[in-house]
C-alpha positions, 0 to 999 in steps of 0.5 A, a space after each residue: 442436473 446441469 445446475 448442479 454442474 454450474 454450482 461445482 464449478 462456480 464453488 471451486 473457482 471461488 474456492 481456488 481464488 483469494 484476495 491478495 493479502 496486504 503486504 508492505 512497500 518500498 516506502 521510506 518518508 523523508 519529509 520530516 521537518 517544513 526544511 526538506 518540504 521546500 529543499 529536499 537536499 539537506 543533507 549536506 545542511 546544517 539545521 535543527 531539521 538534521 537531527 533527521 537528515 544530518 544528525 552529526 551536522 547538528 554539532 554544529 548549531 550554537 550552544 543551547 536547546 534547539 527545538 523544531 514542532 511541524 505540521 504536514 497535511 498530505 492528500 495522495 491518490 493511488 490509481 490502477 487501470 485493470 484489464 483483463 481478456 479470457 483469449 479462449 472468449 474471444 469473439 463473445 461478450 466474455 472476452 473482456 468482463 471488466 466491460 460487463 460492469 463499467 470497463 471501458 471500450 477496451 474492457 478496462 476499468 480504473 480502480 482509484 483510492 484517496 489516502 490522507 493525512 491530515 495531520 502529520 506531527 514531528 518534532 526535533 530538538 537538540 541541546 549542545 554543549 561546548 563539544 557534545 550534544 544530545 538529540 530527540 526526534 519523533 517521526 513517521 518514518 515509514 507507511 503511506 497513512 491511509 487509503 481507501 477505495 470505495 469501489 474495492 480493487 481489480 485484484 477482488 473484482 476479477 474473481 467475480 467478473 468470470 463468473 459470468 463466463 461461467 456461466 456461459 460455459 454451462 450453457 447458461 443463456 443471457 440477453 445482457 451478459 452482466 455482473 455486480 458487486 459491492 466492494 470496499 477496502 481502507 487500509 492505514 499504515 503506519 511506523 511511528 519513530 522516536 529517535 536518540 542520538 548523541 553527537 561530539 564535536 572534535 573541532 570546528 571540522 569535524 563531527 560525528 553522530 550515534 543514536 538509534 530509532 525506536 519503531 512501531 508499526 500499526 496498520 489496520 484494514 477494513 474491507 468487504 465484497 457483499 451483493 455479488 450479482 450476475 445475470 442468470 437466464 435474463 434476470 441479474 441476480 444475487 448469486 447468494 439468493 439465487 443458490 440458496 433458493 436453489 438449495 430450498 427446491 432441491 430439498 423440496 423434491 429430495 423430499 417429495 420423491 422421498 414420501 413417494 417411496 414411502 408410499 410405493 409398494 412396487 420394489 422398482 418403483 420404490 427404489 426409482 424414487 429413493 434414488 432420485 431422492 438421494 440425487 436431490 439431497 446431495 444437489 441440495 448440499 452442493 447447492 448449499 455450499 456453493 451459496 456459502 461462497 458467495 455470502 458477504 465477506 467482511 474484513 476487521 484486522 490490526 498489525 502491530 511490530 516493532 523495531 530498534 534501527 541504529 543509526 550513525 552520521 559524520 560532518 565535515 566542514 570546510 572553508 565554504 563547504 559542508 559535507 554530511 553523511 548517515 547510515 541507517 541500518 536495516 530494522 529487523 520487524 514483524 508485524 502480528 495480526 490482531 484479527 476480529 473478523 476475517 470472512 477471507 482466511 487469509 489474516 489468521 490471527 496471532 500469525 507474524 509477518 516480516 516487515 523489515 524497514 529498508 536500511 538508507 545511506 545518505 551523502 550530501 554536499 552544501 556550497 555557499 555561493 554568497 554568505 547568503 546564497 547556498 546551493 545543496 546536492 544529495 544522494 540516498 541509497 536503499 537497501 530495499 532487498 536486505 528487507 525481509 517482507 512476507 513470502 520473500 517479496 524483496 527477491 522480486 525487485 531488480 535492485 535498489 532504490 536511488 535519489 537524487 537531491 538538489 536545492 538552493 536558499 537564499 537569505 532575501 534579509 536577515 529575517 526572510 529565507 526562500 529555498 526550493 528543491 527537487 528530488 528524483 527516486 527512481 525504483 528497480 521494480 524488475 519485471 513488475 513482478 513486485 507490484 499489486 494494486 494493494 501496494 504499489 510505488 513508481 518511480 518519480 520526481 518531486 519538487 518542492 518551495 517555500 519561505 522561513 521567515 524571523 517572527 521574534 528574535 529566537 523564533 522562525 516559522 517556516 511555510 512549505 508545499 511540494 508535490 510528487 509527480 509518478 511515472 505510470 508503471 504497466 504490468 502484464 501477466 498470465 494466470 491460468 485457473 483450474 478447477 473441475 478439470 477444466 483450465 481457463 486461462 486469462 491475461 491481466 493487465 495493471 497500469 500504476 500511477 499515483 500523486 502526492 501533494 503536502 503542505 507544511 508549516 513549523 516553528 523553530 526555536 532557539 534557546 
């Protein structure tokens, strides 16, 4: 009945491990007008785009209606470099199983997701009066689009890579120790924005701003782990197949000592093959459920929430200078599952998670050098661990997130402008404890250009790219399972990384 041992165990290693559930990142989008793609310091500036970056610096556009309509297409990649080493393994094929199903030498194994947008729509307008004014703005103010990897995650994958290790454990003997599986997960995140806000003008020095955004979060996620396969006694099989095959022979023998019993009149012998028949059943319904865990899991769920972020600005100008500063307060939100399938049981449906949007506090400075020449500086403030996300997760960052903006325009002629700036966000992660390869953010600089040219008297279109370069962020730690009294501890290892690249067009109007 060593099979029947083999079957316990592999059942309460796969009942004890879940997938990680899908949670939220620190990430805030800022790139919301074709102006900040080719100079991210604007907010010191003054520009239809402010009713964004600079709300009360808008005040001081001419009397009219200002309008802004821009088109982004982003294209990013997510990569995470997994490892993993059983240590009590060491010296045996199963001492780093990402290496049985396409590790490298080093038994790590790159798990890589492509996320797009290919259409990313925002607009601004404004209508000043002598002294006050009135904005509009539509945004996507937070989430990273959408992202799928076609491989799945090492999170998913490490479950099925011990089991070959497992099998081992019970004596199980391989020619080619090996494992498979067919992963996939797509996931799409989004929170909408739809901003208001009112400014008044005090003087040609002075401006201040008040306003609120109204945001809607929609995520959605699809995934599956189905064909999972390991080699069993020099053939690779479908573990699902395999148990319930097993499953079939165990009811088949529970049956004939049954029948046997039936047939013996001998009180001894009677029992002799009762007994076995009962041995055989309850090995058929081990056998049985074990193959349960590894049928084909499937995963179909929505998030919905909302949130009101208020938002207030001030602008001063003075001689060449301009100053400008906004605070967005932290937006309390959850997000409510609307689940159609969930093979997991991690994503119950109708159950709320928070998802709190991080508060920002922004400052920024414009200089001009020449009447056509200007140069910007920028500073933005997070407050990352005021937001409220599932299990607490903001406890386990180090800090908050800062940046770092400059940038400089010149006006080549009257109806051509070229600007180019950089931005550098550096996130505190801690001890990376933060971190999963379902969401992840890294520390990074981006640098952007572009140009602004005069079509027509009234209107501007204006042309931008910038890319985003990430540093790699390692984490490492230990995880010790149990199950069956027996304790298998292994060392994990994920190396993050990522790239971002946007290109932008928009058209100003002014009325």
């Amino acid at each position: 009945m060593n099979k029947i041992k083999l079957a316990i165990l592999v059942l309460c290693y796969y009942m004890t491990t879940t997938i990680p559930a899908f949670a939220g990142g620190l990430l805030t989008n800022t790139n919301q007008n074709i102006a900040f793609n080719r100079n991210m310091a604007r907010d010191g500036a003054i520009g239809i785009d402010g009713v964004y970056s600079n709300p009360a610096g808008v005040a001081f556009l001419p009397k009219g209606l200002h309008l802004s309509f821009n088109i982004q297409n982003v294209y990013q990649t997510r990569t995470i470099m997994s490892g993993m080493t059983v240590p009590s393994l060491k010296g045996t094929p199963y001492y780093q199983p990402f290496k049985l199903y396409g590790g490298d030498v080093n038994g790590i194994k790159q798990f890589r997701g492509k996320a797009s947008v290919p259409v990313l729509p925002t607009f601004q307008i404004a209508l000043n009066y002598d002294k006050i004014g009135f904005q509009v703005g539509f945004f996507e103010s937070g989430g990273g689009g959408q992202c799928t990897f076609n491989r799945g995650l090492g999170s998913f994958e490490r479950q099925v890579a011990l089991i070959p290790a497992l099998l081992y454990s019970q004596g199980f003997q391989t020619t080619q120790p090996g494992y498979s599986v067919d992963s996939y997960i797509k996931g799409q995140q989004y929170v909408f924005g739809l901003q208001f806000g009112t400014t008044y003008k005090f003087n040609k020095h002075l401006a201040v701003y008040g306003g609120f955004r109204f945001n809607y979060a929609f995520n959605k996620y699809q995934g599956n782990i189905t064909n999972i396969a390991a080699e069993i006694n020099g053939t690779q099989e479908n573990l699902y197949n395999y148990f319930g095959d097993q499953a079939n022979t165990y009811s088949q023998m529970a049956f004939y000592y049954k029948m046997r019993s039936s047939e013996m009149t001998d009180p001894t012998q009677k029992a002799n093959y009762e007994a076995l028949s009962q041995k055989y059943t309850q090995g058929a319904q081990q056998m049985g459920n074990t193959q349960k865990q590894f049928a084909d899991k499937y995963l179909t769920c929505n998030q919905y929430g909302w949130g009101i972020t208020p938002i207030i600005g001030i602008d001063y100008k003075i001689g060449k200078w301009n100053f400008g500063t906004r605070l967005e307060f932290t937006t309390h939100m959850n997000i409510e599952n609307d689940t159609k399938r969930d093979d997991t049981g991690l994503f119950t449906d109708g159950v709320n998670t928070p998802n709190d949007l991080p508060g920002i506090w922004t400052i920024g400075a414009q200089y001009s050098i020449l009447p056509n020449v200007r140069v910007m500086g920028s500073y933005h403030y997070y407050f990352d661990k005021d937001a409220k996300m599932a299990n607490d997760k903001q406890k386990l960052l180090g800090g908050n997130t800062k940046e770092f903006l400059c940038g400089a325009e010149w006006d080549i002629t009257k109806n051509i402008l070229i600007s180019a700036g950089c931005q550098h966000t550096q996130y505190n992660l801690g001890n990376g404890s933060y971190l999963t390869d379902m969401s992840f953010v890294t520390s990074n600089n981006s640098y952007g250009f572009g140009a602004k040219f005069k079509i027509l008297k009234n209107t501007s279109l204006s042309i931008a790219y910038f890319f985003t370069d990430y540093e790699h962020k390692k984490k490492e730690y230990d995880q010790t399972i149990t199950q069956g009294g027996q304790e298998i501890k292994v060392q994990n290892s994920d190396d993050f990384s990522r790239t971002n690249k946007v290109l932008g067009v928009g058209l100003d109007i002014d009325l």
